[in-house]
N, CA, C and O atoms as CSV, one atom per row, in Angstrom:
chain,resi,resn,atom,element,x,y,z
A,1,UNK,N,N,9.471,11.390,-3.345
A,1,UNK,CA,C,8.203,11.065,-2.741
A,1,UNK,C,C,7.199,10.586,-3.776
A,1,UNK,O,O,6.376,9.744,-3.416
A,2,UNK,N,N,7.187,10.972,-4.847
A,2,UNK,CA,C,6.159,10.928,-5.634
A,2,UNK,C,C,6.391,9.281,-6.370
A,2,UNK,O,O,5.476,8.493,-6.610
A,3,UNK,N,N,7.869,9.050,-6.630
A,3,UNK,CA,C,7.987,7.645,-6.623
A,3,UNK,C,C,7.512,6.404,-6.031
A,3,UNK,O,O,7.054,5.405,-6.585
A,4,UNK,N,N,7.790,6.760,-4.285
A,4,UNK,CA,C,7.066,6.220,-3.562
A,4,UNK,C,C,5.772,5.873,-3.404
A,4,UNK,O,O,5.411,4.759,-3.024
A,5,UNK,N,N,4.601,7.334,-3.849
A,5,UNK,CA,C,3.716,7.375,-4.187
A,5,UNK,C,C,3.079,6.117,-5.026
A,5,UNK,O,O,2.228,5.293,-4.690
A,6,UNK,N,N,3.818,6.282,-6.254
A,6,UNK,CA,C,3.410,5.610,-7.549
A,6,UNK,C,C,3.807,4.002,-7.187
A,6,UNK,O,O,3.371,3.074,-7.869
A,7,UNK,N,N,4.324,3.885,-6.509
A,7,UNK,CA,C,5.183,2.342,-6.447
A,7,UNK,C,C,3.990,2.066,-5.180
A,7,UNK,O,O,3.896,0.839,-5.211
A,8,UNK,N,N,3.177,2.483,-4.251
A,8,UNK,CA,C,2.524,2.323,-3.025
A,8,UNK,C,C,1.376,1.739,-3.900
A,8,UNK,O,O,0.879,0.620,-3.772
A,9,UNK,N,N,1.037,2.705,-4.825
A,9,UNK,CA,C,-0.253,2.658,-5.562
A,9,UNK,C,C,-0.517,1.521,-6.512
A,9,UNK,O,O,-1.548,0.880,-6.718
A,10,UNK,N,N,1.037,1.417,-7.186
A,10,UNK,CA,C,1.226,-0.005,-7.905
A,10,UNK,C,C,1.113,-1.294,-7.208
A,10,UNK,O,O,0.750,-2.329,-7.768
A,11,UNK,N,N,1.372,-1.218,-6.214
A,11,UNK,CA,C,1.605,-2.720,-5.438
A,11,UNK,C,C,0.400,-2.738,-4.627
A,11,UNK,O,O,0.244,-3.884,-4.207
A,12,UNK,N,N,-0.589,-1.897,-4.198
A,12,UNK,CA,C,-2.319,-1.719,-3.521
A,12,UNK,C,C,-3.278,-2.423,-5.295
A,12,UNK,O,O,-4.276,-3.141,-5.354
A,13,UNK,N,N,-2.634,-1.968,-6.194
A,13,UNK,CA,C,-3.645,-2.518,-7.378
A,13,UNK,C,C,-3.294,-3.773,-7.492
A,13,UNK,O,O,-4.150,-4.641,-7.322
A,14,UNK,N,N,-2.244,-4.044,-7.738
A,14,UNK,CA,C,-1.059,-5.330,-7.885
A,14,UNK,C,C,-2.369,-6.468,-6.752
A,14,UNK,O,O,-2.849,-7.526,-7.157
A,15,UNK,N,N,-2.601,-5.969,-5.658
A,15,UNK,CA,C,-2.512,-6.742,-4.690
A,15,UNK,C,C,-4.396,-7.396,-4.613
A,15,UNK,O,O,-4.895,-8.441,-4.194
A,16,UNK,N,N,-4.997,-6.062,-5.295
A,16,UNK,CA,C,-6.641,-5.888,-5.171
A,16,UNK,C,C,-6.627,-6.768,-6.839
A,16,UNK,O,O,-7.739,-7.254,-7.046
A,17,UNK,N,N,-5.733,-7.012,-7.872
A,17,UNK,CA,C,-6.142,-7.987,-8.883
A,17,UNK,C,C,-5.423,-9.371,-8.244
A,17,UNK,O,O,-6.005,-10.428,-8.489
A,18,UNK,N,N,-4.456,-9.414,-7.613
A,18,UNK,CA,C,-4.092,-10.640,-7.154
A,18,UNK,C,C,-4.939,-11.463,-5.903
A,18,UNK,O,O,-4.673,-12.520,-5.331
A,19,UNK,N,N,-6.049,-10.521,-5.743
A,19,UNK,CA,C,-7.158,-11.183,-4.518
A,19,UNK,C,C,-8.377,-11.343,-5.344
A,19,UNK,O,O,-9.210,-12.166,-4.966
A,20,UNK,N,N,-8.593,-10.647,-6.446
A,20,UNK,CA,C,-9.696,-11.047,-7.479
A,20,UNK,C,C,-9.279,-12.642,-7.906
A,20,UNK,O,O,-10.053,-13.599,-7.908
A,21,UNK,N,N,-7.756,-12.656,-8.286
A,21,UNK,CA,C,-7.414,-13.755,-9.156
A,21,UNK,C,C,-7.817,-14.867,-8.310
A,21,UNK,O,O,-8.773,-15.609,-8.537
A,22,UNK,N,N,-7.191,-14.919,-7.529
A,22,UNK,CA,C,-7.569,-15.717,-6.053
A,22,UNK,C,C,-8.689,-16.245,-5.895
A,22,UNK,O,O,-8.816,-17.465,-5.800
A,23,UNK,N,N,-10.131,-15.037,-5.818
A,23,UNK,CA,C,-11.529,-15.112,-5.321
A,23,UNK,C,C,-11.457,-16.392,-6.611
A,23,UNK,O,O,-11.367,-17.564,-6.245
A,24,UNK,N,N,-11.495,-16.122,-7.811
A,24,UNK,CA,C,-12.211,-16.529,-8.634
A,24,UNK,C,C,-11.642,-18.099,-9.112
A,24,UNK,O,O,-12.377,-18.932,-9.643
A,25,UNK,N,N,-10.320,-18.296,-8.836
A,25,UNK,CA,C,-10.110,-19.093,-8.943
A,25,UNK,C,C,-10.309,-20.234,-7.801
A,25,UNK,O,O,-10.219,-21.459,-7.868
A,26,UNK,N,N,-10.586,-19.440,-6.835
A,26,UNK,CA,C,-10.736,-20.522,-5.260
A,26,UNK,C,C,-9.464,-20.330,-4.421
A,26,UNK,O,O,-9.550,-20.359,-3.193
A,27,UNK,N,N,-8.017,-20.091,-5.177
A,27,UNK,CA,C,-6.892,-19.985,-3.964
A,27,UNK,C,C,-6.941,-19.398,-3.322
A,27,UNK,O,O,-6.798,-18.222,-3.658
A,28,UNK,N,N,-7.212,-19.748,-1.686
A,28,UNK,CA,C,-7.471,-19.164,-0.955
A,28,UNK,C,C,-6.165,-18.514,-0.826
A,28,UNK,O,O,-6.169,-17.324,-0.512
A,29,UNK,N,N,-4.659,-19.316,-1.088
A,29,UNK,CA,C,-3.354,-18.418,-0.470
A,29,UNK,C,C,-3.233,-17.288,-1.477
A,29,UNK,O,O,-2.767,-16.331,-0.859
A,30,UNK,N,N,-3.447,-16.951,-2.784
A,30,UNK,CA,C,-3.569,-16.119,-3.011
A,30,UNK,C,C,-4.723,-14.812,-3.216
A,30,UNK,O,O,-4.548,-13.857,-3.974
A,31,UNK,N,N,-5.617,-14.978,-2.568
A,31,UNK,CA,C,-6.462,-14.550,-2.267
A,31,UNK,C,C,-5.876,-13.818,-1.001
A,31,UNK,O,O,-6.190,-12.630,-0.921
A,32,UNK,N,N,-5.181,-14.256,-0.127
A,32,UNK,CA,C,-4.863,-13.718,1.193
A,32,UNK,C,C,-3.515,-12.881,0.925
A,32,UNK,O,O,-3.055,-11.965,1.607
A,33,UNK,N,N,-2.961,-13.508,-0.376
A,33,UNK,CA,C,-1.301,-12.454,-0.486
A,33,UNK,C,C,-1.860,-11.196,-1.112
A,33,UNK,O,O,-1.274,-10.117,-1.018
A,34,UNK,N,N,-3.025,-11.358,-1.764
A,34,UNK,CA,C,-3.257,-9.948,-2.158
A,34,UNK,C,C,-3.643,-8.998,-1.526
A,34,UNK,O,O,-3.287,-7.884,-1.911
A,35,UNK,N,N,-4.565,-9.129,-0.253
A,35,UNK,CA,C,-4.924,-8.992,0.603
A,35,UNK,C,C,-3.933,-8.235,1.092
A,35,UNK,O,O,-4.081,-7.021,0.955
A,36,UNK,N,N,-2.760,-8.696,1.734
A,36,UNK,CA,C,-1.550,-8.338,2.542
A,36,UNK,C,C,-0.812,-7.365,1.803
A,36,UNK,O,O,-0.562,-6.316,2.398
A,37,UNK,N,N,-0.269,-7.542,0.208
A,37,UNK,CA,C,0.142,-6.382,-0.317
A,37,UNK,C,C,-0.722,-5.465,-0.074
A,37,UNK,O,O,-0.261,-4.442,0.431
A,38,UNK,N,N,-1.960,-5.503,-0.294
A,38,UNK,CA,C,-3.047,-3.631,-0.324
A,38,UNK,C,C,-2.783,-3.565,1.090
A,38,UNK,O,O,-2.601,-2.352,1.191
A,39,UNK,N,N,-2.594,-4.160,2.587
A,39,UNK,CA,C,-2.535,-3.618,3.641
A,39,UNK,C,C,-1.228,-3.032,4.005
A,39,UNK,O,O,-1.061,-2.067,4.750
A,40,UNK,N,N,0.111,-4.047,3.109
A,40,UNK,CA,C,1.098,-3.608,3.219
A,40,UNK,C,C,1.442,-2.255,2.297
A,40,UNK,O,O,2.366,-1.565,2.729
A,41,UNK,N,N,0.980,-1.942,1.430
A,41,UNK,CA,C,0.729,-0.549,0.506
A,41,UNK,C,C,0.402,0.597,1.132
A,41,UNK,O,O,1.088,1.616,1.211
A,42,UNK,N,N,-1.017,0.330,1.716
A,42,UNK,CA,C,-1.575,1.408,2.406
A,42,UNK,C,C,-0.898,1.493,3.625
A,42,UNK,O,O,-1.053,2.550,4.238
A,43,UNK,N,N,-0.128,0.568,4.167
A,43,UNK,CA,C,0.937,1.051,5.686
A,43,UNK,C,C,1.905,2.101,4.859
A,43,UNK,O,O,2.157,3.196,5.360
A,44,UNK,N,N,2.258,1.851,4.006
A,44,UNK,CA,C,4.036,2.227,3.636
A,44,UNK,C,C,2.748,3.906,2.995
A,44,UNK,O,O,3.141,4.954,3.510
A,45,UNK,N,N,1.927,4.029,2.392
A,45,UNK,CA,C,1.363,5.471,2.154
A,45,UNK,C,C,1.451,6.099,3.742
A,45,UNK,O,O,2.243,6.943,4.161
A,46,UNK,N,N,0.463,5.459,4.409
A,46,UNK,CA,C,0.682,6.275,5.966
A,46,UNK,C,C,1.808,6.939,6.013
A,46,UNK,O,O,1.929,8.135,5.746
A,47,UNK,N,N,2.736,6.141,6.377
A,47,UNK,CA,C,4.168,6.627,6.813
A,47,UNK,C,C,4.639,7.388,5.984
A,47,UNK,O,O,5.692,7.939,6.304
A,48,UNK,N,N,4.273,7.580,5.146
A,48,UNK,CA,C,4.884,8.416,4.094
A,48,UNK,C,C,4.024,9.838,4.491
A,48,UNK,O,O,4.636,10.800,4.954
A,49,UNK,N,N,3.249,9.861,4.374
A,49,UNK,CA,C,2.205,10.730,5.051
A,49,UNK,C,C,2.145,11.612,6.427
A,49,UNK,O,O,1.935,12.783,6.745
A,50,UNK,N,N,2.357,10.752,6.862
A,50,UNK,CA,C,3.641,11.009,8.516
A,50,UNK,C,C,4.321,11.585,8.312
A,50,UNK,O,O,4.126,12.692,8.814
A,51,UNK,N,N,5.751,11.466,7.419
A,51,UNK,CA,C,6.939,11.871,7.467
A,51,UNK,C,C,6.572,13.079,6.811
A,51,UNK,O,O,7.365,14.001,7.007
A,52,UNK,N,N,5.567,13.342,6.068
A,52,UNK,CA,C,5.573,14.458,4.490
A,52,UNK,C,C,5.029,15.681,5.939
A,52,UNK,O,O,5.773,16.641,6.142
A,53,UNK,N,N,4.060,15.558,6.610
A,53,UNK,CA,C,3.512,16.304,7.083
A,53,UNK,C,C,4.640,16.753,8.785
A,53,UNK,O,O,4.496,17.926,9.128
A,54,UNK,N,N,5.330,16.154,9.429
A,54,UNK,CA,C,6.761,16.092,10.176
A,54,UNK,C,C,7.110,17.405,9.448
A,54,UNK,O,O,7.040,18.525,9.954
A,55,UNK,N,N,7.500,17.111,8.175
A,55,UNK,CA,C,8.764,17.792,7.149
A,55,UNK,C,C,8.352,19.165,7.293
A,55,UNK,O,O,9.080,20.017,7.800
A,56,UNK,N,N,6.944,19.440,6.758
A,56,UNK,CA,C,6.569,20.445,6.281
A,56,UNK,C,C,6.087,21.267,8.320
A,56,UNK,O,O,5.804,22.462,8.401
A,57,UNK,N,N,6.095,20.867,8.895
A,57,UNK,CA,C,5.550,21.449,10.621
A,57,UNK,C,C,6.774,22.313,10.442
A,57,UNK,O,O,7.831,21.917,9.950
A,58,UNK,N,N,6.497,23.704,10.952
A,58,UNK,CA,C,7.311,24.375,11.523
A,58,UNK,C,C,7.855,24.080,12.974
A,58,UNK,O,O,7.037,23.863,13.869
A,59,UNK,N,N,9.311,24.063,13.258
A,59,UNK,CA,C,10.054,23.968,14.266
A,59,UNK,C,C,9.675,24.426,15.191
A,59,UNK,O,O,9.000,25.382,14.809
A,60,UNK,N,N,9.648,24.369,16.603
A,60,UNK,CA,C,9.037,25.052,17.958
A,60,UNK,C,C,10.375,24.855,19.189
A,60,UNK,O,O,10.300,24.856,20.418
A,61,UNK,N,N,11.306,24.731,18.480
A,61,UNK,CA,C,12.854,24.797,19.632
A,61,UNK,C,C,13.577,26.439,20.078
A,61,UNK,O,O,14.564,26.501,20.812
């Protein structure tokens, strides 16, 4: 999990300097891919988040 963690977190920064690079240079397409990695980052944390808290619920069968 904690991999996951670190790799979620890498590719949300990855994505917030690749939309700076973007702003400043004018590309708008990369301006928008960076964009999409930090939304696609912060989806894949959710779910992870989901599953961590699933794991840890006590059973009710």
């Amino acid at each position: 999990m904690a991999g996951n963690r670190f790799s979620n977190t890498a590719q949300y920064w990855g994505g917030r300097a690749k939309e700076t690079i973007g702003r400043l240079t004018g590309n708008r397409r990369t301006e928008f891919e960076g964009r999409v990695d930090q939304v696609k980052a912060n989806a894949k944390d959710a779910g992870n988040r989901v599953a961590r808290s699933l794991r840890r619920r006590p059973r009710r069968f």
